[in-house]
N, C-alpha and C positions, 0 to 999 in steps of 0.2 A: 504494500500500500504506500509506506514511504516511497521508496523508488518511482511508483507511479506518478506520487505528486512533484517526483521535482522533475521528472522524463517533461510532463503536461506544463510543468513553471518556466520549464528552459525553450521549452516550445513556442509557450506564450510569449516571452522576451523576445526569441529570434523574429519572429511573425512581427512582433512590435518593432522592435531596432527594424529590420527589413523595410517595414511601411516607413519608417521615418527617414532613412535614408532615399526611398524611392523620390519620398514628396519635399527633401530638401534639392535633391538632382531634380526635379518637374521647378520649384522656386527659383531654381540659377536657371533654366533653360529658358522662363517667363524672364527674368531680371534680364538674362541677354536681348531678348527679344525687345524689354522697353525703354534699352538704353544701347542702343546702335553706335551712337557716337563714342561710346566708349568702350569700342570693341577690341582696341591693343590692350588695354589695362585690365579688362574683364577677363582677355585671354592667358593675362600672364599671370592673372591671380588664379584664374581656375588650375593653371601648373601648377603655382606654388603649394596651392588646394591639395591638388594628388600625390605632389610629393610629400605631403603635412600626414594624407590617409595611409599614404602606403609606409612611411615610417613606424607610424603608432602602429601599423599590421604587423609589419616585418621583427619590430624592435620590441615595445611593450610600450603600457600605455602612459607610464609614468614619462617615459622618452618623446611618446607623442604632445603629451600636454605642455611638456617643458618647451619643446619647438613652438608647438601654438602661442604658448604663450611669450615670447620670445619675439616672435611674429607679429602678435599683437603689440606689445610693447614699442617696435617699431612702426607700425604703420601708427600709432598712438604718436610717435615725435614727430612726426611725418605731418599727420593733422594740425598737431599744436604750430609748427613751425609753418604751414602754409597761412592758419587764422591770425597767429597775431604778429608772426615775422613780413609773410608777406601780403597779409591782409585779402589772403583767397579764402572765399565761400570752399567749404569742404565740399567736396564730391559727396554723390550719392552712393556711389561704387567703390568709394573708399570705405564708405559705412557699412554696406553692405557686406563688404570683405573680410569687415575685422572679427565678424561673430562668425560667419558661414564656414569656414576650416575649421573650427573647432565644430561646431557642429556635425559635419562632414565628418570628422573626425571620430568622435565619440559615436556617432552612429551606427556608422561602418564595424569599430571596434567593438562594438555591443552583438553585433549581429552575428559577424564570425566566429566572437569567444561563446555563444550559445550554441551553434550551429558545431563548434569542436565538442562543445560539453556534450551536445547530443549524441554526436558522435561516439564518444567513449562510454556513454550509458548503454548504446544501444552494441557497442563490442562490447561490454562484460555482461550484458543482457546474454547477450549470445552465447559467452562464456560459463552463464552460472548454467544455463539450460543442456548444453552438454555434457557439465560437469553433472548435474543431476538426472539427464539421463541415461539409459541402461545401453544407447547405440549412438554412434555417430553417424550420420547422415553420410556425410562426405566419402568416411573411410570404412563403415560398415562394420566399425571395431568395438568394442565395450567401451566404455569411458571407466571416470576415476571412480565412482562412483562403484560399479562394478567390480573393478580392482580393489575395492579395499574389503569386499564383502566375499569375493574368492580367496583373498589371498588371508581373512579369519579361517576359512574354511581349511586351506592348508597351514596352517600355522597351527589350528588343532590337531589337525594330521601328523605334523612334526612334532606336537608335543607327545601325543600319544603313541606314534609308532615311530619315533625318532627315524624318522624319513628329513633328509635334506630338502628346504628348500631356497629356491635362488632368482631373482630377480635382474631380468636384463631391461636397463635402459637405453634406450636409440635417439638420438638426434641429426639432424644434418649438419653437419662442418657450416660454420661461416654461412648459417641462415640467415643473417641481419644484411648481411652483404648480398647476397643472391635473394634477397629479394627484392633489393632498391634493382637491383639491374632485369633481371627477371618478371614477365608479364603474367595476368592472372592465368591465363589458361596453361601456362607454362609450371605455377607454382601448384596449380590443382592439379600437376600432368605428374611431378615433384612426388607431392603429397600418397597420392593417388600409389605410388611406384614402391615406395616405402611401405605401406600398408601392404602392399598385397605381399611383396618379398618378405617381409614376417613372416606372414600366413603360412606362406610357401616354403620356408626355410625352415619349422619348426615341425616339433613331433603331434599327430593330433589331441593330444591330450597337455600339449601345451597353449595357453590362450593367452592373444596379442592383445594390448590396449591400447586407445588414445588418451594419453592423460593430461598434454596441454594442446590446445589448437593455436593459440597467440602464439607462442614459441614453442612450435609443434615438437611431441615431444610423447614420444610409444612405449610400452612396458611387457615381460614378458614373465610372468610365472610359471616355474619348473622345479621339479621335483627332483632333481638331481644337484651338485657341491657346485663349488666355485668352478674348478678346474673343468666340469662337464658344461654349465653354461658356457663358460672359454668359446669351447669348442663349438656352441651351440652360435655362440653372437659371432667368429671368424665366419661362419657356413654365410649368418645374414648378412656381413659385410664383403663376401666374394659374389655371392649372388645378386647385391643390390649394384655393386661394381659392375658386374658381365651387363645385368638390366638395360642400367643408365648408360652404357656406352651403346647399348643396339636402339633405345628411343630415340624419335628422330626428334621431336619437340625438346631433346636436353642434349642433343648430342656434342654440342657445342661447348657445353659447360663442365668446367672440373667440380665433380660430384663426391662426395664421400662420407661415412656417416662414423658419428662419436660414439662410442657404446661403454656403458658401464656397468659392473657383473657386481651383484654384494649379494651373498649368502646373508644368510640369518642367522642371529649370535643370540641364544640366550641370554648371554650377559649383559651386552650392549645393547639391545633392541628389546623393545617393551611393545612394539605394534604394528602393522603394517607401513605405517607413515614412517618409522625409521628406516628399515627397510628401503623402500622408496625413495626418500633421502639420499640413503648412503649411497645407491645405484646413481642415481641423481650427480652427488660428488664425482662420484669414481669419473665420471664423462668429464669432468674438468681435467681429469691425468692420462685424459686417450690421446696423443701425440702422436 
């Protein structure tokens, strides 16, 4: 219900900032049109305008307001000094100028920092609903969800019939990076290649997970020691290798995945989320 009201408040802001920027851009398009004569000075304030919006975008808003106000401050000496230095009636397009940047400004910056917030509500939206469902859409695998409720189930297993077991982590090498460079259909192609090479590399009684989709990120529980997963996460890293070199959608690209093996220590680990973890770790020392 929270989440709801603020998804509907960030909504309402963006909609708002939106309308107000549209109808201060419809206010300068009327101000050009009823002051012709002042069409170099209108034009080179409406620059200074976009360069006043796209700093506060680029930079932040505190940087933006400092410029505007900076801006103002001059066209403000600007004025004093044509009234009483040189005894000119102030323009009307000087007037007009000195508010409209910041306004422009602030409106702009309203709309987009909504339109990001929605953003991010509606990727952990998507986030939490994978996390609490039993399948992923995408890659047709269990999620975490799943994984913490099998991997109780051997964990009882191991305690009661001191059966080994062992958890493989997978990632892709330098995902942050391929995927600035890499196009969606490419990264679903990616995705997609990894999932199934799991599937396919494992024993059937071994079962693959998706356990992050933002930084995609797959799990494998097995019933056999460290040195046996070993063996098991080499098989998914030759195969995912042969894969990605015959895709023609990745053929281009140097491909390789991280994997991390942690057995389960009664001493150290108290639950499946250790577990998890440590496998998790271990992918920071696959070099």
């Amino acid at each position: 219900m929270k989440n709801n009201r603020q998804t509907n408040n960030a909504s309402l802001m963006a909609d708002a900032c939106l309308l107000a920027f549209l109808g201060l851009i419809a206010i300068t398009a009327i101000f050009f049109g009823a002051t012709p004569s002042n069409l170099l000075l209108n034009t080179l304030y409406l620059g200074i305008s976009v360069a006043l919006v796209m700093t506060t975008y680029f930079f932040s808003l505190t940087t933006g307001l400092t410029l505007n106000l900076v801006f103002m401050f001059i066209q403000g000496l600007v004025m004093v000094y044509l009234n009483l230095v040189q005894h000119h009636t102030v323009k009307l397009a000087l007037v007009f100028w000195l508010v409209m940047p910041l306004l422009l400004s602030l409106s702009f910056y309203g709309m987009t920092t909504m339109q990001r917030r929605l953003q991010q509500q509606n990727q952990q939206l998507t986030t939490d609903m994978v996390e609490r469902g039993a399948f992923d859409a995408q890659t047709n695998l269990r999620t975490t969800v799943s994984y913490i409720e099998d991997a109780n189930v051997y964990l009882e297993t191991h305690t009661r019939f001191k059966i080994p077991v062992t958890t493989i982590i997978i990632r892709v090498r330098y995902y942050s990076e391929l995927e600035r460079m890499m196009g969606d259909e490419q990264m679903d192609a990616l995705i997609r290649l990894v999932s199934d090479t799991i599937v396919q590399s494992t024993r059937d009684n071994d079962i693959g997970y998706i356990l992050d989709t933002v930084t995609p990120t797959w799990g494998t529980l097995m019933f056999t020691d460290a040195a046996g997963a070993r063996i098991a996460a080499q098989r998914i890293r030759d195969n995912f290798t042969k894969a990605a070199n015959s895709a023609k959608t990745l053929e281009m690209m140097e491909l390789s995945l991280v994997i991390g093996v942690a057995e389960f220590d009664d001493n150290t680990m108290h639950n499946p989320y250790d577990m998890m973890n440590a496998g998790i770790k271990e992918t920071e020392y696959d070099v």
